[in-house]
C-alpha positions in Angstrom: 21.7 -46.9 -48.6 20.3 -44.4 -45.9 20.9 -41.0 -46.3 20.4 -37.7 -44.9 16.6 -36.5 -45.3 15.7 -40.2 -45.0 12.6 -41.3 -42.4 13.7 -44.5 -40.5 11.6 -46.5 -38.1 13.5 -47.2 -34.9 13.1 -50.5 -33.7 13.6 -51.3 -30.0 13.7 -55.1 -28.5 12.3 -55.7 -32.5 9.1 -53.9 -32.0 8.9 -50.5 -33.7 8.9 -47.3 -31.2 9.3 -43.8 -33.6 9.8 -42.9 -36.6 12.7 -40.2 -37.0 14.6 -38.1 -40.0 18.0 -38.6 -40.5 19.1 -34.8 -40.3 22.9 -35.6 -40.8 25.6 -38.1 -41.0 29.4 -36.4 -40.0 32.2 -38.6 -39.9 33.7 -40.2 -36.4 37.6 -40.3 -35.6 37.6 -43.9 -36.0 37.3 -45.4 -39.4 34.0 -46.7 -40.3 32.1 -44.6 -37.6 29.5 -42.2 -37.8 27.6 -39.2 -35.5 24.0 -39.5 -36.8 21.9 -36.9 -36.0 18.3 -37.9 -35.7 15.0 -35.8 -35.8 12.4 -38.0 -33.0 9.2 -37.6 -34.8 7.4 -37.3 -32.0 6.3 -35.2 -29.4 8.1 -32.8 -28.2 10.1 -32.7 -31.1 14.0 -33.1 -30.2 17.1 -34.1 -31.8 19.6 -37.3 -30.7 23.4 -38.2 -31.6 24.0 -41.1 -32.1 27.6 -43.1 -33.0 26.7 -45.7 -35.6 29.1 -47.5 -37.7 27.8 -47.3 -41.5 26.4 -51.3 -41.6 24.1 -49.8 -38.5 22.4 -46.5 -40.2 21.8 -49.2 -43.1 19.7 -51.7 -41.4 21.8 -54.4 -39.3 20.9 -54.8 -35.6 23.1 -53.2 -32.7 22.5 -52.6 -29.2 22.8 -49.9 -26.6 23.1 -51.3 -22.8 21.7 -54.7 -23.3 19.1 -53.5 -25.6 18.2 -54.8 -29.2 18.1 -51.7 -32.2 17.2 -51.2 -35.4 17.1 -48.7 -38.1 14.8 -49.4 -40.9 14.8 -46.9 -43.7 11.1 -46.0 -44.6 9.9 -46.1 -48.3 7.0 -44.1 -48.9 4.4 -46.4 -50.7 3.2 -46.1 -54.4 -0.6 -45.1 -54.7 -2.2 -47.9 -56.6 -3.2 -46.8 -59.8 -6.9 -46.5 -61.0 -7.5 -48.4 -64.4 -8.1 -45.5 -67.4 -11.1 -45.3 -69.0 -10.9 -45.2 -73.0 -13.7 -43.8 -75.3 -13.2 -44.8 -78.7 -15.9 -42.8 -80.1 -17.5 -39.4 -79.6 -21.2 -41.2 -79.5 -20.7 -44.1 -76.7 -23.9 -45.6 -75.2 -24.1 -45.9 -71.3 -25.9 -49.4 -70.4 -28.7 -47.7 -69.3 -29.4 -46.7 -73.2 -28.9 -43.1 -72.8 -26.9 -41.7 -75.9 -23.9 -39.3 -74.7 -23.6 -36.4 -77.4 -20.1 -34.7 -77.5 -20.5 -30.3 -77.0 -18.0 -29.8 -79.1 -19.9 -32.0 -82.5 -22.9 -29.9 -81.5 -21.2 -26.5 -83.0 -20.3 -28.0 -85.6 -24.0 -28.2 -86.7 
């Protein structure tokens, strides 16, 4: 479900135009209806109104004069994760031969 605060990519004719923020979502006098106030991430910066009926501000295709529109609610991507490293001993032994010597066994001596 798109909310308020959400990034959505408008599409236009099915190709992607601007990304904008969803800066509200106030109820119309018909049932079902919404005024959506949209952030255009873009420059200038500037706000739109549009009336959307709930299935529209969640994904499903209208259009305005003719025209083909989307809204697709952006999902900011996971960073991929680097695999961790274990050592399993204070001593280890890089494949060049070098011994690594842990600071902290050295005080102990």
């Amino acid at each position: 479900m798109t909310a308020e605060g959400d990034i959505v990519l408008i599409y236009f004719e099915n190709k992607p135009l601007v990304f904008a923020r969803i800066e509200k979502i106030l109820p119309d006098s018909k049932p079902a209806w919404y005024h959506v106030k949209l952030l255009m991430l873009q420059v200038p910066v500037h706000t739109i109104t549009w009336i959307l009926r709930d299935s529209y501000i969640d994904g499903a295709e209208f259009t305005m004069n003719g025209k083909k529109v989307r809204l697709e609610r952006v999902v900011c991507p996971k960073d991929p994760e680097e695999p961790k490293k274990e050592i399993k001993s204070s001593e280890t032994k890089d494949p060049g031969g070098a011994k690594v010597i842990s600071f902290s066994d050295l005080k102990k001596k």
